[in-house]
C-alpha positions in Angstrom: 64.4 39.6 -74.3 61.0 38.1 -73.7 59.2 36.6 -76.3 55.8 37.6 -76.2 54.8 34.4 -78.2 56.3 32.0 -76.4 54.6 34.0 -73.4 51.2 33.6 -74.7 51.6 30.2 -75.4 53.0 29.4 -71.9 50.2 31.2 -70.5 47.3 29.0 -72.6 49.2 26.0 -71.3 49.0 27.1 -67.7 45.3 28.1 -68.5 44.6 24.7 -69.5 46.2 22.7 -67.1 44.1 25.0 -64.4 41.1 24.0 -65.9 40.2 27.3 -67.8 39.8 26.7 -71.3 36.1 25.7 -72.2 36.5 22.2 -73.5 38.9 21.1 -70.3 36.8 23.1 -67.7 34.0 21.2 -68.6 35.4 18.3 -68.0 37.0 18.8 -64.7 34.1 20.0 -62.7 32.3 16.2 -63.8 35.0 14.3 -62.0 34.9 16.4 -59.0 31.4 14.9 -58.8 31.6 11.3 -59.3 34.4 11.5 -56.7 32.2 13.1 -54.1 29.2 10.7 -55.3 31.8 7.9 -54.6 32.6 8.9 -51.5 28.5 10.3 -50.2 26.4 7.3 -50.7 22.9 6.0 -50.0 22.4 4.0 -46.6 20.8 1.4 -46.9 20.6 0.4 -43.0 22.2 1.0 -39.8 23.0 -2.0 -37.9 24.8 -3.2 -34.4 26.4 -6.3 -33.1 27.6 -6.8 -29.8 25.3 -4.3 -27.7 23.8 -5.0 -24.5 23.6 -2.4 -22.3 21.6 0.0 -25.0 19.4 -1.7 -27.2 19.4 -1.4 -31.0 16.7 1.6 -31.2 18.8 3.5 -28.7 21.7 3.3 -30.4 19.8 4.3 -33.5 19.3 7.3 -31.8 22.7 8.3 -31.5 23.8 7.9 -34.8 24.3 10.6 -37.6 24.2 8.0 -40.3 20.7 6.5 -39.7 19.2 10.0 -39.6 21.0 12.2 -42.2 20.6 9.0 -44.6 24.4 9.4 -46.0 27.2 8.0 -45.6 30.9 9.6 -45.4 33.9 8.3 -43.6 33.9 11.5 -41.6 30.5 11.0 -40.3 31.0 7.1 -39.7 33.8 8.0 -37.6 31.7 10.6 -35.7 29.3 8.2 -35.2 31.8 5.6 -33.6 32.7 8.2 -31.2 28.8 8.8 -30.4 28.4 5.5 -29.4 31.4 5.1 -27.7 31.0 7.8 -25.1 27.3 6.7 -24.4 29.2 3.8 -23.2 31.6 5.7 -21.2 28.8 7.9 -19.8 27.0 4.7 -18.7 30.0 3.4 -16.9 32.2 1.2 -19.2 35.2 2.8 -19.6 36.5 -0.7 -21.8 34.5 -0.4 -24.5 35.5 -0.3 -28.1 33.5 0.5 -30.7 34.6 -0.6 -34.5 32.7 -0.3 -37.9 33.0 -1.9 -41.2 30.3 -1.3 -44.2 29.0 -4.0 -47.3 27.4 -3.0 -50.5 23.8 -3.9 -51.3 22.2 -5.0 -54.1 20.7 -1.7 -55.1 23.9 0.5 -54.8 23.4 1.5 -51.2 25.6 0.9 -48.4 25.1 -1.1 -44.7 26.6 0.2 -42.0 28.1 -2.4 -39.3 28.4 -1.4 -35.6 30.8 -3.5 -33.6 30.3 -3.2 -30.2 32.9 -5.1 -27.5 31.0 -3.2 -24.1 33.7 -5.2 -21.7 32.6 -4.5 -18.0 31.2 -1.6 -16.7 33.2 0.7 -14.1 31.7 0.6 -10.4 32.5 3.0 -7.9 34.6 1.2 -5.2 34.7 3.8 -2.7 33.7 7.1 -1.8 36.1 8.9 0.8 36.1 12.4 2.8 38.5 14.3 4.4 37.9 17.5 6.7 34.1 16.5 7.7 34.6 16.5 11.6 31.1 17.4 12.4 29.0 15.0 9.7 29.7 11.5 9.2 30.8 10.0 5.2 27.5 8.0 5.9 25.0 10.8 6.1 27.1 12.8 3.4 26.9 9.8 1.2 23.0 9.8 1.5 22.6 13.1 0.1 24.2 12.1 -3.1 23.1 11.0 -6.1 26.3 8.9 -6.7 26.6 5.8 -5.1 29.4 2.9 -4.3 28.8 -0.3 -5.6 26.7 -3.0 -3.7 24.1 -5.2 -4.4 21.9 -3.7 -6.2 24.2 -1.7 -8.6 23.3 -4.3 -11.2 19.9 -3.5 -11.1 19.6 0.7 -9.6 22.8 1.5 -11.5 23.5 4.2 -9.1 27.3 3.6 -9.0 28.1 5.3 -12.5 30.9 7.9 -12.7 29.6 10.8 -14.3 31.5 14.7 -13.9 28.4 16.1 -14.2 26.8 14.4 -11.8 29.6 14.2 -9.3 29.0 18.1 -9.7 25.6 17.8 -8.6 26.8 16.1 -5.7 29.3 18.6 -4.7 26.3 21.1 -4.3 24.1 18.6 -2.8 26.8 18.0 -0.1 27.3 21.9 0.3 23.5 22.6 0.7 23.6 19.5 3.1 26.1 21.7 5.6 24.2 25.1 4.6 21.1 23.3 6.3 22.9 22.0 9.4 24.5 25.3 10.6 27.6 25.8 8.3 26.7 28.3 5.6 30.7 28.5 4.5 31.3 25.0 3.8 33.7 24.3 0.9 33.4 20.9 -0.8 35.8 19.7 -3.3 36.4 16.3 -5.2 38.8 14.4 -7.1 38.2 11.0 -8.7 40.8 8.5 -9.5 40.4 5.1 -12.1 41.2 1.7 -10.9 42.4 0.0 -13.9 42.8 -3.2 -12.4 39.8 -2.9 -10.5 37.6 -1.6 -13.2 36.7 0.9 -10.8 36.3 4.7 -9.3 37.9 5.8 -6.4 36.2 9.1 -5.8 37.4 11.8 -2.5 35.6 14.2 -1.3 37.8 17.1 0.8 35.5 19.2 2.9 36.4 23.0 4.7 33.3 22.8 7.1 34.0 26.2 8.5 32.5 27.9 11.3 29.0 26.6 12.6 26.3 29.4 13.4 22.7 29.2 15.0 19.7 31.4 14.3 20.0 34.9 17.0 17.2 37.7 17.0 14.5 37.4 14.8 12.5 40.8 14.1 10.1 41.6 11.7 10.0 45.2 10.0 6.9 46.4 7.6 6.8 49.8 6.0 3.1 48.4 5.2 -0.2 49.5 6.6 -2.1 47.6 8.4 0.1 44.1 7.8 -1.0 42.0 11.2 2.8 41.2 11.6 1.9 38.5 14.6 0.6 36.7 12.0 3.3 36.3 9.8 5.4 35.6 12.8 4.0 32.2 12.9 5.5 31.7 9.3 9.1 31.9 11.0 11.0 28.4 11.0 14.5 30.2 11.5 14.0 29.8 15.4 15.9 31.9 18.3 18.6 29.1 18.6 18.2 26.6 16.2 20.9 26.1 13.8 21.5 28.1 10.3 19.2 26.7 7.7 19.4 28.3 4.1 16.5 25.9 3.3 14.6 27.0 6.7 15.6 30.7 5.7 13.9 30.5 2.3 11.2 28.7 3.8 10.3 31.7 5.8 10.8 34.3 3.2 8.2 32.1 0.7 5.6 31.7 3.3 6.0 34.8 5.0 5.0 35.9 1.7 2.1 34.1 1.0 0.9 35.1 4.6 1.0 38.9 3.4 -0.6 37.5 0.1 -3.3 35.9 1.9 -4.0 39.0 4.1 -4.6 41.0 1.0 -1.6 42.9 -0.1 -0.7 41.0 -3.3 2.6 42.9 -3.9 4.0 41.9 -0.5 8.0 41.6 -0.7 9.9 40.0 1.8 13.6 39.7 2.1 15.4 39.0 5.2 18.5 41.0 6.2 21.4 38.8 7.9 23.4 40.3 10.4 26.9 37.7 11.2 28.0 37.8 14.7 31.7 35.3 14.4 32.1 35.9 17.6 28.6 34.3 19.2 28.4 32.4 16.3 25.3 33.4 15.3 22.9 35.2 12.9 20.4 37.9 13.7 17.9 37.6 11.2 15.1 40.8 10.2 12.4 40.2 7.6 11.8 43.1 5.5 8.4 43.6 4.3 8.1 46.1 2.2 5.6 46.7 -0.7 6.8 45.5 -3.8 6.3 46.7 -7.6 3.0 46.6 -8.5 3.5 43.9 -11.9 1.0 41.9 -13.6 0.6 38.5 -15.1 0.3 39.4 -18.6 0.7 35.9 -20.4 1.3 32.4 -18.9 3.2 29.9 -21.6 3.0 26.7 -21.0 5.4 24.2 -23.2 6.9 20.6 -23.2 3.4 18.9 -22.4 2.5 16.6 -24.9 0.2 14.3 -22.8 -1.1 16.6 -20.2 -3.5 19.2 -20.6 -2.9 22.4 -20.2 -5.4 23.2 -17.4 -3.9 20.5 -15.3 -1.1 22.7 -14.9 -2.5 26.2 -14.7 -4.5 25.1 -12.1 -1.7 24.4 -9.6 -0.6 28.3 -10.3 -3.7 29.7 -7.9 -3.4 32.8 -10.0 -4.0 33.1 -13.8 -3.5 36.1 -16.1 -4.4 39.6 -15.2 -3.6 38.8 -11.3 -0.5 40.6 -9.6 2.7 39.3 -9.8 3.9 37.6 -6.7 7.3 35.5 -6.5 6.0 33.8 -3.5 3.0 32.4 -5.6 4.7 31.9 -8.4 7.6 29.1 -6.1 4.5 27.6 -4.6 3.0 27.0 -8.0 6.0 25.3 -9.0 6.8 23.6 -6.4 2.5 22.0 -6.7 3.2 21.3 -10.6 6.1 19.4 -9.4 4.6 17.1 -6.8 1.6 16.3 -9.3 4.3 13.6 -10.0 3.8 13.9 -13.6 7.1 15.6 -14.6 10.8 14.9 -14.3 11.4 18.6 -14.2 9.5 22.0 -14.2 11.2 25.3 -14.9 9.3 28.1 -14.6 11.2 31.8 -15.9 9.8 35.4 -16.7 10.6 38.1 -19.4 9.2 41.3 -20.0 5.6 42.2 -20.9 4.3 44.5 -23.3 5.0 46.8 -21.0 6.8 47.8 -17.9 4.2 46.4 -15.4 3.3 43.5 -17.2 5.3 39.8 -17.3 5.0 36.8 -19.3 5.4 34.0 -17.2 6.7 30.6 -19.0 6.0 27.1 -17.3 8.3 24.4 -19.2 7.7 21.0 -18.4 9.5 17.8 -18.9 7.0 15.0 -18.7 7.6 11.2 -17.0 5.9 8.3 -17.5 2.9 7.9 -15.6 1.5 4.2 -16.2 2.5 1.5 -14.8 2.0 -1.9 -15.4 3.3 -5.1 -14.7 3.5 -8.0 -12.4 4.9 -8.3 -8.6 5.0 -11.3 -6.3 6.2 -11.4 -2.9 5.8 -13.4 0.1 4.9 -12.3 3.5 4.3 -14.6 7.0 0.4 -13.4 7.5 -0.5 -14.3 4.1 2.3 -17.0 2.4 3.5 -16.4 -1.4 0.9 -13.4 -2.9 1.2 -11.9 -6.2 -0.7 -9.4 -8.4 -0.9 -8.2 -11.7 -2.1 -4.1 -12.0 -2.8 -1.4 -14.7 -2.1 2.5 -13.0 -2.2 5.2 -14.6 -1.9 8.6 -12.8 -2.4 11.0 -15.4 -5.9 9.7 -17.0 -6.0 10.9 -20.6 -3.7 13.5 -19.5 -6.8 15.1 -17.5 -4.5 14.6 -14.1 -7.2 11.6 -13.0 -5.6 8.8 -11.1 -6.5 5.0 -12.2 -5.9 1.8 -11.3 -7.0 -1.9 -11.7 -5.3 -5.0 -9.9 -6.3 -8.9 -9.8 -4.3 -9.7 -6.8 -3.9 -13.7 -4.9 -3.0 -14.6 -1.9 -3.1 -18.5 -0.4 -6.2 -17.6 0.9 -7.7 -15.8 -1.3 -7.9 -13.5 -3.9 -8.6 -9.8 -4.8 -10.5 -7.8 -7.6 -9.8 -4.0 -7.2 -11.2 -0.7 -9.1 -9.4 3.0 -8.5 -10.7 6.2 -9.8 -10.1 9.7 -8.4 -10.7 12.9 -9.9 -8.1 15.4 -7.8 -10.6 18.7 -8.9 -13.9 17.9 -8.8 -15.9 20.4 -10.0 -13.2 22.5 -10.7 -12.6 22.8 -6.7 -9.9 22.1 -4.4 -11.8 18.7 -3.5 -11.1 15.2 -4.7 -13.8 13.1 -5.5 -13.4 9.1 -6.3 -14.9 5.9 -6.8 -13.7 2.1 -5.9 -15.0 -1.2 -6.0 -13.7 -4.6 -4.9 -14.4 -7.9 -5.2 -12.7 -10.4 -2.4 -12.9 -13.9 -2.4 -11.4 -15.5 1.6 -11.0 -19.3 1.6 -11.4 -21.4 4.2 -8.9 -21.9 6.6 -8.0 -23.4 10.3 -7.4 -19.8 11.6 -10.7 -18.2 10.0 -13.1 -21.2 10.4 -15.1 -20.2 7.3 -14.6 -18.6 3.6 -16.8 -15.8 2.0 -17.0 -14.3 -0.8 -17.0 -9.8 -0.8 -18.4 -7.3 -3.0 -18.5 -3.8 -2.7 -17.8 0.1 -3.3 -17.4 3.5 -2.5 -17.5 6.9 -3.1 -15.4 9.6 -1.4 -14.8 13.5 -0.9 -10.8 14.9 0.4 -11.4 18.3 1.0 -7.7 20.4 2.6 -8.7 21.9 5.9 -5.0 23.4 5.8 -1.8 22.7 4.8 -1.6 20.1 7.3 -4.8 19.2 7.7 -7.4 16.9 5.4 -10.8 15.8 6.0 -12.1 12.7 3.7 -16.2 12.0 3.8 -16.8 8.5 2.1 -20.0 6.1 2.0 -20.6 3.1 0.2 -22.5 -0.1 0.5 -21.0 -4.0 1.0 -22.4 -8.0 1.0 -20.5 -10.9 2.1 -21.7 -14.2 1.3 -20.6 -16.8 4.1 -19.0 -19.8 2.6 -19.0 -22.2 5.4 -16.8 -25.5 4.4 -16.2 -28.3 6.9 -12.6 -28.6 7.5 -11.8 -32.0 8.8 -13.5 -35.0 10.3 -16.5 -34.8 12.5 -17.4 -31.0 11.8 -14.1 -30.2 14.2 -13.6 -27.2 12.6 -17.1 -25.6 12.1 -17.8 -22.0 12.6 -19.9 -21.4 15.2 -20.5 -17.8 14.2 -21.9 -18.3 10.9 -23.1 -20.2 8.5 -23.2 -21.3 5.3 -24.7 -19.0 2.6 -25.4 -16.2 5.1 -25.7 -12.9 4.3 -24.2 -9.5 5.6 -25.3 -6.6 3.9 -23.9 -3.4 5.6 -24.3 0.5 4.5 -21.7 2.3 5.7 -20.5 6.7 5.8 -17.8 7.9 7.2 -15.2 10.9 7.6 -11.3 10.7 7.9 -9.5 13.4 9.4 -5.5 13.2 8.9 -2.6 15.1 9.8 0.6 15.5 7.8 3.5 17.6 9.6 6.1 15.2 8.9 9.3 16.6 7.4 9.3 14.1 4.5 6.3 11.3 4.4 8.9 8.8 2.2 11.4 8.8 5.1 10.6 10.9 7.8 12.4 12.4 10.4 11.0 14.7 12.5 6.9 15.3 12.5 3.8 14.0 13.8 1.5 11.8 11.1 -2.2 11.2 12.9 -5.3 10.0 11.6 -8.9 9.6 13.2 -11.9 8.0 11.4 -15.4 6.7 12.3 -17.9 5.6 10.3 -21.6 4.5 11.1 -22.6 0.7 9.8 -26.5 0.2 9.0 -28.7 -2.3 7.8 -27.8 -5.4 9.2 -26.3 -3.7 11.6 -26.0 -0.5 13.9 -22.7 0.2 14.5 -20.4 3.3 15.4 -16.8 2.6 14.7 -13.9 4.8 16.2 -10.5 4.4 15.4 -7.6 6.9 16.1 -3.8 6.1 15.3 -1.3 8.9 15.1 3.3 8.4 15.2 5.2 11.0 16.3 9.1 10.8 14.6 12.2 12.7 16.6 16.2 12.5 16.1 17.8 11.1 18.8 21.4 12.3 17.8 21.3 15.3 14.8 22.5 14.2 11.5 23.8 10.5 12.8 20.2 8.6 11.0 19.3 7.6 14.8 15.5 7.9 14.9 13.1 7.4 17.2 9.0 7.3 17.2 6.5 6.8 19.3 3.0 5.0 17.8 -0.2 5.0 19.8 -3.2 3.9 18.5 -6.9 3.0 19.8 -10.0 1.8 18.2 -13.7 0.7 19.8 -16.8 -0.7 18.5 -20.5 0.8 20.0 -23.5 -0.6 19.5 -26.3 1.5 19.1 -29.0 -0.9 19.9 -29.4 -4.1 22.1 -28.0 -6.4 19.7 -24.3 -7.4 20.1 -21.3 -6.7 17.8 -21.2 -9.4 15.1 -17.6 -11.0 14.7 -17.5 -10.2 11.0 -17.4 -6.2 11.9 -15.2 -6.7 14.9 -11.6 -5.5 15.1 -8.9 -7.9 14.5 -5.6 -6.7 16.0 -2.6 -8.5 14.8 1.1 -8.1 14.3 -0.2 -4.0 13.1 -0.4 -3.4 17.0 1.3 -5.9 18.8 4.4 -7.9 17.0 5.2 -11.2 17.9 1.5 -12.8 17.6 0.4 -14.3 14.2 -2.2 -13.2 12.3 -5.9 -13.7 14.2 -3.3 -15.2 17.1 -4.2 -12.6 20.1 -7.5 -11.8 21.7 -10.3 -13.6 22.4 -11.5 -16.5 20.7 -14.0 -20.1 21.1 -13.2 -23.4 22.6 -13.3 -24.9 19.3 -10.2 -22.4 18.4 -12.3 -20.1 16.5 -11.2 -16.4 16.7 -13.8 -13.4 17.9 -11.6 -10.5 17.2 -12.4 -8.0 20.1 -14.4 -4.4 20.2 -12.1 -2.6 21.3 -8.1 -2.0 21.5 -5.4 0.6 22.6 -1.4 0.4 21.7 1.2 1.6 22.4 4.8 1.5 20.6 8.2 2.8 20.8 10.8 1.9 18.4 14.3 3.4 17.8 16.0 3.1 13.6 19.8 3.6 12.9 21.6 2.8 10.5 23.4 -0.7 10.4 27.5 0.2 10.8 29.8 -0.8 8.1 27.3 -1.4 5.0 27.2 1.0 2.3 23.9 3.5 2.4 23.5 2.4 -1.5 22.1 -1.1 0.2 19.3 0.2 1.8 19.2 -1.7 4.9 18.8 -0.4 8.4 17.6 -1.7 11.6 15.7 -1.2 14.6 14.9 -2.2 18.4 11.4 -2.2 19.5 8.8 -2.4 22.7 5.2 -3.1 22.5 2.4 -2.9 24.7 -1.3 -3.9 23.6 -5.0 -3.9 25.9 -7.6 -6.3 23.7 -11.0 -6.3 25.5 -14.3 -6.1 24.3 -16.1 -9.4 23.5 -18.4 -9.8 20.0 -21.6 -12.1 20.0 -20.5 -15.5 20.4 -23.1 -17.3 18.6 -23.4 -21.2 20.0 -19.8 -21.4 20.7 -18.3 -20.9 24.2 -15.4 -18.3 25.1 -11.9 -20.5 25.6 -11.1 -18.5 29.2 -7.3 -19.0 28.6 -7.8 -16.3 25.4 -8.7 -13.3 27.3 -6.9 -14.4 30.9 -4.9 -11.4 30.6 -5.8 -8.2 28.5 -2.5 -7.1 28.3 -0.1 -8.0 26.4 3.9 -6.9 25.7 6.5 -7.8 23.5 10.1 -6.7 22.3 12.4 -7.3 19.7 14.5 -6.4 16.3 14.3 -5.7 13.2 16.0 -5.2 9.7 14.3 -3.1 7.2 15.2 -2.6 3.8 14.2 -0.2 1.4 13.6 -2.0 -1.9 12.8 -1.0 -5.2 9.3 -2.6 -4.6 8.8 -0.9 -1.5 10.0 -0.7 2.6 10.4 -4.0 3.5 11.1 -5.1 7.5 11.4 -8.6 9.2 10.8 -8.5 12.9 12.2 -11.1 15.5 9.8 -10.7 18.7 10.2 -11.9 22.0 6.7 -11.8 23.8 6.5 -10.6 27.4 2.9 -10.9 28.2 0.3 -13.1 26.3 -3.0 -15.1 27.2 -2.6 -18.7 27.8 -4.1 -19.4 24.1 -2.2 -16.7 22.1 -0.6 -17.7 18.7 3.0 -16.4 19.0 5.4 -16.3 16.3 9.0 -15.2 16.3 10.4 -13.6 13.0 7.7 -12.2 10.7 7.7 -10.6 7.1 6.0 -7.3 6.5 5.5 -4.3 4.1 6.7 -1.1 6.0 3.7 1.2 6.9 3.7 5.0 8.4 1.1 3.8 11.1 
């Protein structure tokens, strides 16, 4: 039988052992305290050992500790792991992180990071399999990943990363989508080289079946819709191959054609009709009027720096207006080229009501200034450096400015930049520059002087191709004529010293962009054509045209070829001749394999003219070099040009050397290696002359900066 007593008593005991009696659960709760206040303390500081790769603020970043402010085991642990796959991310895949902690003075804890980076992991090779109509090489160019060269160290491009290596994958798919095969299936697998410390990474491609463009109709069910017109939007061509870029092309600006005619709601889509057995696709553009929805609200977030109105004004439509998609891709696509973000997405929700959308612009903005030092060497003008300030977002106003001391050793430069891309408010850039130049004495120039001038100018878009530029300004050089050797053997005989040439100049540039990309181009023809008239101490019209016209020689191989022409011509307008100092001087920019001031006519004394006028002519074939990487950036080329310098300047008291101008013409070959560098398209050409004047200056290898024309 069960004591009840003896129950109650058992149960008080069990009570208090539990904690429930008064006195001992008041106790209980206390220590539960002190043992989480002995294991959550105070930090005092965060601090790392060991790191190289990311500095001490990044890693600061990372880090629970340093921003919740206590410390637990659990989160020191997290943390460890933080930092250890930032280090994996980045590449090293031997890192080891440890911790350890000390006590401070004032009760607090400091948190050690031990960081042992090791090497970081390359990527040793990138393979495919099943790509029989595109080589690796052009595959590897369209990704983002790259194998390890000589630069790795300093682009560190040759990081394994999933998620980029996803990115890649649909880079190399839209690659084949643009060159005929809209089926391709890529796949990848990456293996780790212990050993090696390094990636292995394969690539297995199902090309499937290639297809060309077929028919291409054009059907509107709207009135009135000039559809001739928005035939020469089409860039899917009877023939060419499949393009899903070319396609979407089409469909945007077939759009904006509509737009532009005045049906704001225009819709286009394009119906695709497959044909295995040709091979090809018949394509019909659908234009049909769309649903008749409003801008209700534009939102624009993420830009700290830039103003607001710098972005709206690349939408060309504002609230209130109709709803177009095609306006609403070309807007993005202009916030993106301002070059002042890293990335813009732009997404709609639902109005207030059913024909009314809020449009939201998200930006993620880049860093726009740059400044810094550089220092190169090239054969025209020996070691040069500079030192600049750039900024291209101007107190966030979109305004472009820049400042640069450069020196050459001949000289030295003093250059001001400012350009307001919206004057007014309109589609027209208006800017300002001014210069200072300082030209020492030398054998080849016979005389020094000393520059100052400026500028203003107008860019107004003609099209989308098409720019005009208006510019005037106003210039003095000071002659400073030095003698250069015993006997005055090296006097000018065009100037002298202390003279003056004040000059007033305006102008217009016309120029025409239809290249395919202006970085690296293609396929396209880049032209420009300026004159400008020269007053006060002068009279002058000066022409000059120069245009380069870009082709594939083999598709999808990275043979190029291009043909440059270019002409220019001096008139005088009254009785007097063409002073040397506003004469052409056509160097290694129109004929390679002459040194700088080294072809045309020029004194018995040696003294070079320059000439008043000058035609070119240049063909040249790129490819890439066989067996490098494409991460290295190098490529080379073969070369011909041909070159007419005629035209003679006033000579002053010095006599015309005969054996300068014996023949107009002159001719050379040769080969070059460019390479694209972080600091810009570098080439060396090595020329072998054909045709020269008995005086020309020739030279065989020369150093210069890559130039479109």
């Amino acid at each position: 039988m069960i004591n009840p007593t003896k129950l109650m008593r058992g149960a008080v005991s069990a009570i208090a052992i539990m904690g429930a009696s008064p006195m001992v659960g008041a106790g209980l709760p206390v220590l539960g305290v002190a043992v989480a206040q002995a294991q959550e303390q105070l930090v005092g500081s965060v601090l790392f050992e060991g790191n190289r790769r990311f500095s001490d603020a990044q890693l600061l970043a990372m880090v629970d500790l340093a921003a919740s402010g206590i410390y637990t085991p659990q989160r020191l642990a997290a943390d460890v792991e933080s930092i250890r796959l930032a280090y994996d991310r980045d590449g090293f895949m031997g890192v080891t992180v440890t911790s350890r902690t000390e006590s401070t003075a004032d009760g607090r804890v400091r948190v050690i990071f031990q960081v042992n980076e090791g090497e970081r992991a390359g990527i040793a090779a990138i393979n495919f399999t099943g790509n029989n109509a595109i080589s690796g090489g052009n595959l590897k160019g369209a990704m983002l990943t790259k194998e390890s060269g000589i630069l790795s160290w300093l682009l560190r491009d040759d990081t394994y990363d999933e998620r980029k290596l996803a990115v890649d994958r649909e880079r190399i798919r839209l690659y084949y989508a643009n060159r005929g095969y809209p089926d391709a299936q890529v796949n990848s697998v990456a293996e780790y080289d212990a050993a090696r410390n390094a990636y292995f990474i394969n690539f297995t491609i199902n090309e499937g079946q290639r297809y060309r463009f077929g028919n291409i109709g054009i059907e509107t069910s709207i009135d009135g819709l000039n559809t001739e017109v928005l035939r020469s939007t089409v860039q899917t061509g009877q023939g060419a191959q499949y393009s899903v870029t070319n396609l979407q092309s089409t469909i945007e600006d077939m759009a904006y054609e509509a737009t532009a005619q005045g049906y704001s709601f225009a819709d286009v889509r394009a119906r695709l009709d497959r044909d295995v057995a040709s091979g090809t696709f018949n394509i019909t553009y659908l234009v049909d009027e769309g649903a008749r929805i409003y801008v209700e609200r534009i939102n624009i977030t993420g830009n700290t720096k830039t103003r607001d109105f710098v972005i709206r004004r690349e939408l060309a439509f504002g609230e209130g207006d109709p709803f177009n998609r095609s306006m609403v891709i070309r807007g993005r696509d202009a916030i993106q080229d301002l070059g002042y973000f890293s990335a813009v997405e732009v997404t709609t929700v639902a109005g207030s009501s059913p024909d009314k959308v809020v449009l939201n612009v998200n930006v993620t903005e880049t860093s726009t200034g740059e400044y810094g030092a550089s220092a190169g060497y090239s054969t025209t003008d020996g070691i040069l450096g500079e030192v600049s300030l750039t900024e291209r977002n101007f107190l966030g106003r979109g305004q472009y400015l820049r400042a640069a001391i450069g020196a050459t050793q001949s000289g030295r430069t003093f250059d001001f930049s400012f350009t307001e891309p919206r004057f007014m408010g309109l589609k027209v850039s208006a800017g300002v520059d001014a210069y200072h130049r300082i030209t020492d004495e030398t054998t080849t120039t016979f005389y020094g002087s000393q520059t100052t001038g400026g500028q203003l100018r107008f860019g107004v878009p003609v099209t989308s191709a098409l720019t005009a530029s208006l510019f005037g300004g106003y210039e003095r050089k000071v002659i400073a004529d030095v003698d250069n050797g015993d006997n005055n053997e090296f006097r000018s005989s065009l100037v002298t010293d202390g003279q003056e040439f004040n000059k007033a100049f305006v102008g217009y540039t016309l120029t025409w962009n239809g290249l395919d990309d202006t970085r690296d181009p293609t396929n396209g023809l880049y032209a420009t054509f300026s004159q400008q008239y020269i007053g006060w101490d002068h009279n002058l019209l000066k022409s000059e045209a120069r245009a380069r016209y870009f082709m594939p020689i083999i598709e999808d191989s990275g043979i190029i070829a291009s043909v440059r022409g270019q002409a220019g011509i001096v008139n005088n307008l009254d009785d007097n001749p063409v002073h040397s100092v506003e004469a052409f001087m056509p160097g290694a920019n129109l004929i390679r394999g002459f040194q700088s001031r080294g072809v045309g006519p020029r004194l018995t004394t040696g003294e070079y003219l320059g000439a008043t006028m000058y035609a070119g002519v240049s063909a040249e074939v790129e490819f890439p070099i066989p067996a490098l990487p494409e991460s290295y950036g190098l490529s080379g080329a073969l070369f011909a040009d041909a070159a007419w310098i005629d035209g003679l300047p006033g000579t002053g008291v010095g006599v015309l050397d005969p054996n300068s101008q014996d023949s107009p013409w002159r001719a050379s070959v040769g080969a070059s290696l460019i390479w694209d560098s972080p600091f810009g398209p570098l080439r060396g050409d090595v020329s072998h002359v054909l045709n020269k004047s008995t005086a020309d200056r020739t030279q065989v290898f020369q150093i210069t900066l890559q130039t479109l024309l």
